[in-house]
TIPA-390443 format. One line per 8 residues: for each residue x, y, z of N, C-alpha, C, CB. Coordinates in steps of 0.001 Angstrom, whole numbers, plus 524288, in hexadecimal, padded with zeros to 5 digits. Glycine has a CB too. Layout:
<lovexs>
X Y Z X Y Z X Y Z X Y Z  ...;
</lovexs>
This chain:
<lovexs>
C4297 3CCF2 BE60E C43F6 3CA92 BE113 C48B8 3CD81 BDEE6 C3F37 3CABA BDD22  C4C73 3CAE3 BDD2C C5144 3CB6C BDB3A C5070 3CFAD BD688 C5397 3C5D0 BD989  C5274 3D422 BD3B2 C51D4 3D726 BD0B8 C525B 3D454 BCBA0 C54BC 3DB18 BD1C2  C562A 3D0BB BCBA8 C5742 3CD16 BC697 C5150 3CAAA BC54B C5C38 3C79F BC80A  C4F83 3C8CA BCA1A C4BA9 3C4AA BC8BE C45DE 3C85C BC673 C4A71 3C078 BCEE6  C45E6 3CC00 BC8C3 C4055 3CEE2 BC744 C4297 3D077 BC1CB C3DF3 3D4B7 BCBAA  C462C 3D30E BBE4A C490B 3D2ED BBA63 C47A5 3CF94 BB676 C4D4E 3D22B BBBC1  C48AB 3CA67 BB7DD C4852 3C800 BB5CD C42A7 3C5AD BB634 C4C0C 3C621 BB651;
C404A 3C50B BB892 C3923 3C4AD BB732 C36A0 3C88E BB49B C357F 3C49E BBC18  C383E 3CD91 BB4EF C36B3 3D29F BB108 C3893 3D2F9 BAC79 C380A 3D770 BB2C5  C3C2E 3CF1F BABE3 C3C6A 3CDDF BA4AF C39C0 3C89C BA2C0 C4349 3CD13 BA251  C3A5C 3C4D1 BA734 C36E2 3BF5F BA56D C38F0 3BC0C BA432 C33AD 3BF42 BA1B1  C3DFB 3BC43 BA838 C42C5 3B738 BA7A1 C42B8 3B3BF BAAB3 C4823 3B86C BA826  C43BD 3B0B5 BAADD C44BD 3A9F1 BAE7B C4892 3AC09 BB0E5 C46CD 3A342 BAB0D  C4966 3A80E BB344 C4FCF 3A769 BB684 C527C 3A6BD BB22D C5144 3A1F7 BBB18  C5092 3A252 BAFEC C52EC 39D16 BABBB C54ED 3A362 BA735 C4BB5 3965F BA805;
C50B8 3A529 BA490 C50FD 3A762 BA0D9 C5533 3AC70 BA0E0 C4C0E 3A83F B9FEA  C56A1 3AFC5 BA6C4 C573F 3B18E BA627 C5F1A 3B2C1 BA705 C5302 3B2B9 BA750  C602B 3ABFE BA898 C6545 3AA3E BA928 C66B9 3A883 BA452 C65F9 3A662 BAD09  C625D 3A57A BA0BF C64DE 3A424 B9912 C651B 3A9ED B9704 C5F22 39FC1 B939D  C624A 3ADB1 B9883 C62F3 3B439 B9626 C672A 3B5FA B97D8 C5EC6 3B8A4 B97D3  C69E5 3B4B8 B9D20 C6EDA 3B67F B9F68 C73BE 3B5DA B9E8D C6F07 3B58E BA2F0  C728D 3AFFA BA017 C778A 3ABD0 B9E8E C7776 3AB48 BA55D C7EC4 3AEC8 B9A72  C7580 3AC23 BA809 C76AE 3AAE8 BAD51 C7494 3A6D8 BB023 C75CF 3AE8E BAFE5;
C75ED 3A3EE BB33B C72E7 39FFF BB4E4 C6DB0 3A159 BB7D3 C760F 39CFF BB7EC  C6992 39D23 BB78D C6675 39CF9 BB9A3 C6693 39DE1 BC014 C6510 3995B BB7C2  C69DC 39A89 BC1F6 C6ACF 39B83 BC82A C6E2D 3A0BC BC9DF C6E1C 3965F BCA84  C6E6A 3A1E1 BC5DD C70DE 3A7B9 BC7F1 C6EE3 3AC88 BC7C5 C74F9 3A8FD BC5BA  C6835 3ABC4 BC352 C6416 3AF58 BC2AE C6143 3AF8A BC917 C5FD6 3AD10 BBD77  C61CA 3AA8B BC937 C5DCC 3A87D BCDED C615E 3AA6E BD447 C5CE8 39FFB BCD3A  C6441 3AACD BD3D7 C67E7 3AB1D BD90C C688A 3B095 BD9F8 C6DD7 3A857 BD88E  C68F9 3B2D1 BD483 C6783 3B974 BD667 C6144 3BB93 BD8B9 C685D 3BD55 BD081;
C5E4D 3B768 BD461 C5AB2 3BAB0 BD496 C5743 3B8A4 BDAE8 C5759 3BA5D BCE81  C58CB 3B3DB BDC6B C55F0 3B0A8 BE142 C5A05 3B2BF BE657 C560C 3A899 BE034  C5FAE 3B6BC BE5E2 C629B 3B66E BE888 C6549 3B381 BEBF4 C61D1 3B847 BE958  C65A8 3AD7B BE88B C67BD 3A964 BEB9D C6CAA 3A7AF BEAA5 C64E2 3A56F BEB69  C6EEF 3AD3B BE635 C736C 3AB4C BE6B8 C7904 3ABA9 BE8D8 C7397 3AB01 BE402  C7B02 3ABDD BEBB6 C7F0E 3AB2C BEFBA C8553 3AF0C BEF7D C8043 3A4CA BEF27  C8318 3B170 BE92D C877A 3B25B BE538 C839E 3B8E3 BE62C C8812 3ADB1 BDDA7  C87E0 3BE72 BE455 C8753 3C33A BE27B C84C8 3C15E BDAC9 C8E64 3C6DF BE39F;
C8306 3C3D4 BDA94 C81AB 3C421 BD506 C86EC 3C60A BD26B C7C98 3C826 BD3E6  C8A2A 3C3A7 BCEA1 C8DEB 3C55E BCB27 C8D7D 3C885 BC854 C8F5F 3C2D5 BC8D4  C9009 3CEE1 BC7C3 C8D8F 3D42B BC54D C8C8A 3D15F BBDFA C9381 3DB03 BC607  C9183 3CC3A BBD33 C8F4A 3CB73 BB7B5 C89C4 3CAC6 BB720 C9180 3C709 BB552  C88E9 3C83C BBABB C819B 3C3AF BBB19 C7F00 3C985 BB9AB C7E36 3BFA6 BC435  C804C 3CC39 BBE84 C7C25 3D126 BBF10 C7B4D 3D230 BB975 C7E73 3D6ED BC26D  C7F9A 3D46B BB71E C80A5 3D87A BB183 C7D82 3D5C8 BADFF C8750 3D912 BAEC1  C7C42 3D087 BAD14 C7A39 3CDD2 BA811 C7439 3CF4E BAAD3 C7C50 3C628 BA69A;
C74F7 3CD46 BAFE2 C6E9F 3CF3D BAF83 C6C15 3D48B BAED6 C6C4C 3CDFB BB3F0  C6E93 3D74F BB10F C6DA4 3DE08 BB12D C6DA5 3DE2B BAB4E C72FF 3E297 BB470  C71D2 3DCC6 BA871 C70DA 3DC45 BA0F0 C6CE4 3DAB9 B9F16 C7409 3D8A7 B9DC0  C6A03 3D598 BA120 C63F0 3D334 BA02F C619F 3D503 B9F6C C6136 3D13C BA286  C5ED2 3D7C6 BA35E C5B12 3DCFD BA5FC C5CB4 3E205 BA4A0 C5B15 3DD5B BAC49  C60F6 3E0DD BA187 C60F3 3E722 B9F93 C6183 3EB6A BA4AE C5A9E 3E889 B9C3B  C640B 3E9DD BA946 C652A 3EDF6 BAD19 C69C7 3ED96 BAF94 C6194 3EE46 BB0CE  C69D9 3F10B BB423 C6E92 3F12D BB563 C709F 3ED97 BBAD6 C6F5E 3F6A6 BB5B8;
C7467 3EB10 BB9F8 C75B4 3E6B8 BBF0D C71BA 3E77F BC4F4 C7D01 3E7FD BC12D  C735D 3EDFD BC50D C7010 3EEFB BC9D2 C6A66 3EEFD BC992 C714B 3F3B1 BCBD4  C68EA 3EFB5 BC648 C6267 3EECE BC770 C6027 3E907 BC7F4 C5EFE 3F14E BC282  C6585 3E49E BC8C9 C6299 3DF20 BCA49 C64E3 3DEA2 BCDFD C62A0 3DA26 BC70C  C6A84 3DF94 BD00B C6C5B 3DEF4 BD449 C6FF0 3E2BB BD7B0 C6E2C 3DB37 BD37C  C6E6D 3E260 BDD2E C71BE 3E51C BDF9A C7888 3E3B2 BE08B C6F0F 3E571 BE3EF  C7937 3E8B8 BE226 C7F80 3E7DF BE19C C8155 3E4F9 BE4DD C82BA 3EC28 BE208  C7F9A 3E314 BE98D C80BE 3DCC3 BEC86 C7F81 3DA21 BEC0A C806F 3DB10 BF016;
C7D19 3D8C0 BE5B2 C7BBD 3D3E1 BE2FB C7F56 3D107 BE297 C79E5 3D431 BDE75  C8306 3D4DD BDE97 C875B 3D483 BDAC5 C8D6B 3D31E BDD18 C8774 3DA07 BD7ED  C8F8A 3D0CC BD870 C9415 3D076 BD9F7 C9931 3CEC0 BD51D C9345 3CCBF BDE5D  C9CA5 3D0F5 BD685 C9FE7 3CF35 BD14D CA2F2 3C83F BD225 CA5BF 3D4C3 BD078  CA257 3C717 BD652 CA2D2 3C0E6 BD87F C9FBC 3BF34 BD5E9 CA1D3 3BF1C BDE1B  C9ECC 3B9D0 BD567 C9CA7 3B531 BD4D2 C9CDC 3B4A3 BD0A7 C987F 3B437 BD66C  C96A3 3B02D BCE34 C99FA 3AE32 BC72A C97DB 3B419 BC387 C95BF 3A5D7 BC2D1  C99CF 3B2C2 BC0DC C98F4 3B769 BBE7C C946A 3B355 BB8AB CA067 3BB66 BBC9B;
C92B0 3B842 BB5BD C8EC4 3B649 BB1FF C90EA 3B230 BAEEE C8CC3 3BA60 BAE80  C8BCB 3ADF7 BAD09 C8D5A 3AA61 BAAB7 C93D4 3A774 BABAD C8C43 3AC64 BA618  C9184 3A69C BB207 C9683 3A3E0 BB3F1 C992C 39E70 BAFBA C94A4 3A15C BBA46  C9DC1 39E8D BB11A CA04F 39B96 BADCA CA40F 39C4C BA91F C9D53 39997 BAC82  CA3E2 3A195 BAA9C CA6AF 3A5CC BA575 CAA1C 3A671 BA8E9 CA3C2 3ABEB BA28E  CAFC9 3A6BB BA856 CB2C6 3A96D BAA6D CB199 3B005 BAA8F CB71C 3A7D2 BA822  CB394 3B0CD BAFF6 CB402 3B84F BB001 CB903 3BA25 BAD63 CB47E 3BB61 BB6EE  CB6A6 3BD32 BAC38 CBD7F 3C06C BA851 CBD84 3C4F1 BAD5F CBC50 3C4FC B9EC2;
CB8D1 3C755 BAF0B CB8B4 3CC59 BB14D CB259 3CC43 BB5B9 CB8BD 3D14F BAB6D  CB2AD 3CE21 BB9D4 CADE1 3CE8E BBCFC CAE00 3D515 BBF12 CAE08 3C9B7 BC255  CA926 3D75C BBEB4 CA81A 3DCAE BBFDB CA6BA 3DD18 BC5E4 CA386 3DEC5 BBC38  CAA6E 3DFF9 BC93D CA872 3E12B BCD18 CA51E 3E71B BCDF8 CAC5F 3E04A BCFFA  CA0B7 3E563 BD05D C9E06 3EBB4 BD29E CA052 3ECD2 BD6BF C97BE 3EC41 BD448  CA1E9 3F246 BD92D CA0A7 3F50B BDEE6 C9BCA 3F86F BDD6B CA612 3F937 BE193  C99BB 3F86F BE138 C946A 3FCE4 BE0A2 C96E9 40099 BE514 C8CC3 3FA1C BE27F  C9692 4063D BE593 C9831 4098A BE85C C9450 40D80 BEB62 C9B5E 40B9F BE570;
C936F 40F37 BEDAB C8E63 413DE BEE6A C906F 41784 BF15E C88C5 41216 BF16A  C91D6 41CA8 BEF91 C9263 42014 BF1C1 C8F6F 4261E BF1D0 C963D 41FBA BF0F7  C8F06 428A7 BF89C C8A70 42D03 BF8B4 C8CC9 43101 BFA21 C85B3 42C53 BFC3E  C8A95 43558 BF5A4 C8DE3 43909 BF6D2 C8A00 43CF1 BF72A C925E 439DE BF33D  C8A3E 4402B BFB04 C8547 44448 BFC1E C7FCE 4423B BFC7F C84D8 4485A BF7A9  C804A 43DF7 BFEDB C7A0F 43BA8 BFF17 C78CD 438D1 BF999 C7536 44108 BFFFD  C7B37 43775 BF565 C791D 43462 BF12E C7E2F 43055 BF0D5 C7792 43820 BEB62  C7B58 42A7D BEFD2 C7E9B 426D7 BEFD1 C7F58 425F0 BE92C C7C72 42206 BF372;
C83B1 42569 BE85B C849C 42260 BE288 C84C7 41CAC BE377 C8A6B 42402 BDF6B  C8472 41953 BDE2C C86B5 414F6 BE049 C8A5F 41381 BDAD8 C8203 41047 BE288  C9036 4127A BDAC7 C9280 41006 BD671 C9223 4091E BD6B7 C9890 41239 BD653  C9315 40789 BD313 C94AC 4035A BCFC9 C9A07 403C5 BCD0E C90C5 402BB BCBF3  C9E8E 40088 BCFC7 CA3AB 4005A BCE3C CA2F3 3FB8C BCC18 CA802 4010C BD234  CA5C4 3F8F8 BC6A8 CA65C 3F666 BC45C CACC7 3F3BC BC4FA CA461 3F8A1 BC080  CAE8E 3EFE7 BC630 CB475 3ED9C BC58A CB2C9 3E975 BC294 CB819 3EBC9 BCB01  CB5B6 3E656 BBE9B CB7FC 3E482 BBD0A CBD15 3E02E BBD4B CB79A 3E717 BBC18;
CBBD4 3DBB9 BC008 CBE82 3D841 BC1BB CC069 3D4C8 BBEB4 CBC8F 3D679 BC4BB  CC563 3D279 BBF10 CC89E 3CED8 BBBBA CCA94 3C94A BBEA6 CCDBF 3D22D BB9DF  CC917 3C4DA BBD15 CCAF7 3C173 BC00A CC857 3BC03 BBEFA CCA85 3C352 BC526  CCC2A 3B8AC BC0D7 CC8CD 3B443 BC007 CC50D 3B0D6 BC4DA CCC82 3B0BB BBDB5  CC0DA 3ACED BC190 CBE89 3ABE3 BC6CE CBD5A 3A606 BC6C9 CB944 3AF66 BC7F4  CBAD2 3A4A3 BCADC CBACD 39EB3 BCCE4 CB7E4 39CB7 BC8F7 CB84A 39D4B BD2BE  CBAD7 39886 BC6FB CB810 394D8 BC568 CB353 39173 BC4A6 CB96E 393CB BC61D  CB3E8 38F30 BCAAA CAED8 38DE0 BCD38 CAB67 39254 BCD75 CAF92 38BDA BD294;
CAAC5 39758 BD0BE CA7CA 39972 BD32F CA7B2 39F81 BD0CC CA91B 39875 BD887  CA98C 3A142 BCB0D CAA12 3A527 BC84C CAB7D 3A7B5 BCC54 CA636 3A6E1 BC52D  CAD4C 3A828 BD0A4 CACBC 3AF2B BD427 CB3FF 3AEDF BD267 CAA2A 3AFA7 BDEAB  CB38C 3B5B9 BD220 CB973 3B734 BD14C CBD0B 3B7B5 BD4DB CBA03 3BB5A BCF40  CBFF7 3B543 BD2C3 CC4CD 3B1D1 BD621 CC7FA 3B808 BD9A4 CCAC2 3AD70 BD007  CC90D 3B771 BDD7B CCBAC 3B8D5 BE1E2 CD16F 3BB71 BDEF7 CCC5D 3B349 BE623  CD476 3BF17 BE043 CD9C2 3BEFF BDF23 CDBF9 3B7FC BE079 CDCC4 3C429 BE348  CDB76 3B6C0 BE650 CDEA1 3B288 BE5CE CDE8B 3AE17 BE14B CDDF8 3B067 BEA1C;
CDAB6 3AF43 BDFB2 CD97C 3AAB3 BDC2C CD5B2 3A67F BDDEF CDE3E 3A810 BDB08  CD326 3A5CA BE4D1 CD18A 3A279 BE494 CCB64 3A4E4 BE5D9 CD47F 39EC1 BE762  CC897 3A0FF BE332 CC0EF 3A2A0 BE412 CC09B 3A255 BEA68 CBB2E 39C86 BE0BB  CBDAF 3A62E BED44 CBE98 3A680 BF273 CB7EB 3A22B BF368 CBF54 3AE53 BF526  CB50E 3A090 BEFE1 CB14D 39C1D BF042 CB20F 396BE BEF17 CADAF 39D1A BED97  CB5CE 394BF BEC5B CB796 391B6 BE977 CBC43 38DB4 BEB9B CB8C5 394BD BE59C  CBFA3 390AC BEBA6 CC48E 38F5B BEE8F CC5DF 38E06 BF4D9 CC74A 3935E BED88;
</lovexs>
């Protein structure tokens, strides 16, 4: 079972209920939490939910969940800006760290298919 989904039965939310509390769609509660969906989870999606639950991104999803591609929250908004993660892990004397790098991306994106547009300009799904 998906970490979102047990989450969300330990507070006593619907699907339904807990996408009108979000603003997120229903099929996109469901596609994380049934893993049927085809798409990385968008770090925005993650962040509102990790905000929900009052925790932190990582305690619902792993870092090859995620992704700074696809639509981003409450698709239909233009992006002004999309956050990319690197996660890093490095061991030094036998103990591993692990960072979280944060970027900050600028650009515009597809129309159709929200993902952020390419330098060339053209959606490499779309076009």
């Amino acid at each position: 079972m998906h970490k979102l989904k047990k989450l969300r039965k330990d507070v006593g939310f619907s699907v339904e209920e807990l996408a009108e509390y979000t603003g997120l769609s229903v099929s996109t509660i469901r596609g994380i939490e049934n893993g049927t969906s085809q798409f990385r989870t968008n770090i925005g999606v993650a962040q509102i939910l990790a905000d929900t639950f009052d925790c932190d991104v990582n305690d619902i999803f792993a870092s090859e969940e995620l992704s700074h591609l696809g639509r981003p929250p409450l698709t239909g908004k233009p992006i002004g800006h999309v956050t990319s993660m690197l996660e890093v892990s490095v061991t030094k004397n036998g103990q591993t760290e692990t960072f979280r790098l944060f970027h900050e991306l600028e650009g515009n994106a597809c129309e159709r298919c929200h993902i952020v547009m390419p330098l060339t300009g053209k959606c490499p799904f779309c076009d």
